[in-house]
C-alpha positions as CSV (number, residue, x, y, z in Angstrom):
1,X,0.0,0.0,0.0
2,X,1.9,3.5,-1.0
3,X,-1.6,5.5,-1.5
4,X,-2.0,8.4,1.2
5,X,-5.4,8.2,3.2
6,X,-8.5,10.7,1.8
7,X,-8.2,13.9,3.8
8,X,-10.4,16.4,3.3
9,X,-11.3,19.6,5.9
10,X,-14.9,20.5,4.9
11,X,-15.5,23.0,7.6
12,X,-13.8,25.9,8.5
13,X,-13.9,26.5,4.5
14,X,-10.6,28.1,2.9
15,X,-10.6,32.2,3.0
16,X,-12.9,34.1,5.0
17,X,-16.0,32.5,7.7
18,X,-18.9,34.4,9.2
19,X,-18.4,32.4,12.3
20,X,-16.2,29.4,13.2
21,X,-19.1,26.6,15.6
22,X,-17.0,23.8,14.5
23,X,-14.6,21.9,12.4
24,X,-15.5,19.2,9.8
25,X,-13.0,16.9,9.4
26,X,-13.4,13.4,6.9
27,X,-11.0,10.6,6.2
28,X,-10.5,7.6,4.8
29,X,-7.9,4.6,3.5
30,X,-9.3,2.0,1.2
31,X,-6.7,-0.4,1.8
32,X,-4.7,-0.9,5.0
33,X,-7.1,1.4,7.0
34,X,-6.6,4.4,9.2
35,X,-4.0,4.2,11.8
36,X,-6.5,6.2,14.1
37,X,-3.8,6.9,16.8
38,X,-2.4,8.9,14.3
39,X,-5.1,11.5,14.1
40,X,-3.8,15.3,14.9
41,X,-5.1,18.4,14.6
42,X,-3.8,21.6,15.7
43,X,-4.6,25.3,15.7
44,X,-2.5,28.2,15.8
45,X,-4.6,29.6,18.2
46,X,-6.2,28.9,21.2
47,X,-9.3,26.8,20.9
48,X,-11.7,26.0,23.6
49,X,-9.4,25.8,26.4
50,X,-6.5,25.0,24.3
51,X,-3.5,26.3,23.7
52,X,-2.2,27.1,19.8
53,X,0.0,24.0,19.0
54,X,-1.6,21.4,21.4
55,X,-3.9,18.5,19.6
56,X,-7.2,18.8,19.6
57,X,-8.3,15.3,18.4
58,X,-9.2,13.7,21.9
59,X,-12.0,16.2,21.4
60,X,-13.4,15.1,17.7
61,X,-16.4,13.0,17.8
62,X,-17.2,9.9,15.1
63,X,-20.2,11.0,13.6
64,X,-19.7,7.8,11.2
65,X,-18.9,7.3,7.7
66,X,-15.2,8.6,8.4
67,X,-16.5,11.8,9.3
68,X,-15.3,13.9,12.7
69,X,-16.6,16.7,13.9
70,X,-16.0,19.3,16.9
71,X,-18.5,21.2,17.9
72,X,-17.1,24.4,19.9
73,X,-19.2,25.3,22.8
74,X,-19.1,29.0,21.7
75,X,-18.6,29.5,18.1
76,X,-15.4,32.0,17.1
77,X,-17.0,35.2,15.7
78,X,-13.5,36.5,14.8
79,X,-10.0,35.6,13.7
80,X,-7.5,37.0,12.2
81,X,-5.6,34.4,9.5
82,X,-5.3,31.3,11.2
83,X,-4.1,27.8,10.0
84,X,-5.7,24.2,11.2
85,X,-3.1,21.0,10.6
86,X,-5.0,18.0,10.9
87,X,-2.5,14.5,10.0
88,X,-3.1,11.2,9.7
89,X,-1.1,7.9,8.8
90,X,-2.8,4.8,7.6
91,X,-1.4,1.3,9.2
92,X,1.2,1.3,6.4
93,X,2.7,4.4,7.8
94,X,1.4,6.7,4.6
95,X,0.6,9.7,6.2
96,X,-1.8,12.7,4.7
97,X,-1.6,16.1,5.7
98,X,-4.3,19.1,5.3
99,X,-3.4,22.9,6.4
100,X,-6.4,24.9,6.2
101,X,-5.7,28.7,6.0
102,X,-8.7,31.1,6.8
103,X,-10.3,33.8,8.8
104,X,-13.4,34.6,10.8
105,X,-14.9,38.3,10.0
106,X,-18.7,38.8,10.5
107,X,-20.7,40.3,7.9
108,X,-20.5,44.0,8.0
């Protein structure tokens, strides 16, 4: 197996957000599988409680399908440019990687 794992971020979408309420991660690997111990994602900035830098995947839920999701508690109404890294190897050791640029402005 030398094929990465499917990585996609659906939400925060790339360039400007009216409001940040959670992040959409899906992923996949149609051969070895996912190594899900794998699975980080990290902010540079600080995210419910978090620090920028520290991995936020403990705090993704499997809504099924290969499709993660956290919900933040109080959506982000505004951000300067920001950058989410989310990683993830299958069991081969073929690792995919996503950096997802954007900001949070509300409509003026």
């Amino acid at each position: 197996d030398d094929n990465r794992p499917t990585l996609t971020v659906t939400y925060p979408e790339p360039g400007v957000n009216r409001e940040l309420p959670r992040i959409l991660i899906g992923m996949h690997d149609y051969y070895s599988g996912l190594d899900l111990s794998s699975f980080t994602v990290t902010a540079d900035f600080a995210i419910e409680g978090g620090k920028p830098g520290d991995n936020l995947a403990s705090r993704f839920r499997d809504r099924g399908d290969g499709v993660r999701e956290l919900v933040l508690t109080r959506p982000i109404t505004s951000l300067a440019r920001s950058t989410l890294t989310v990683t993830v190897r299958d069991r081969q050791g073929n690792l995919s990687r996503v950096e997802r640029t954007f900001t949070v402005s509300p409509p003026n």
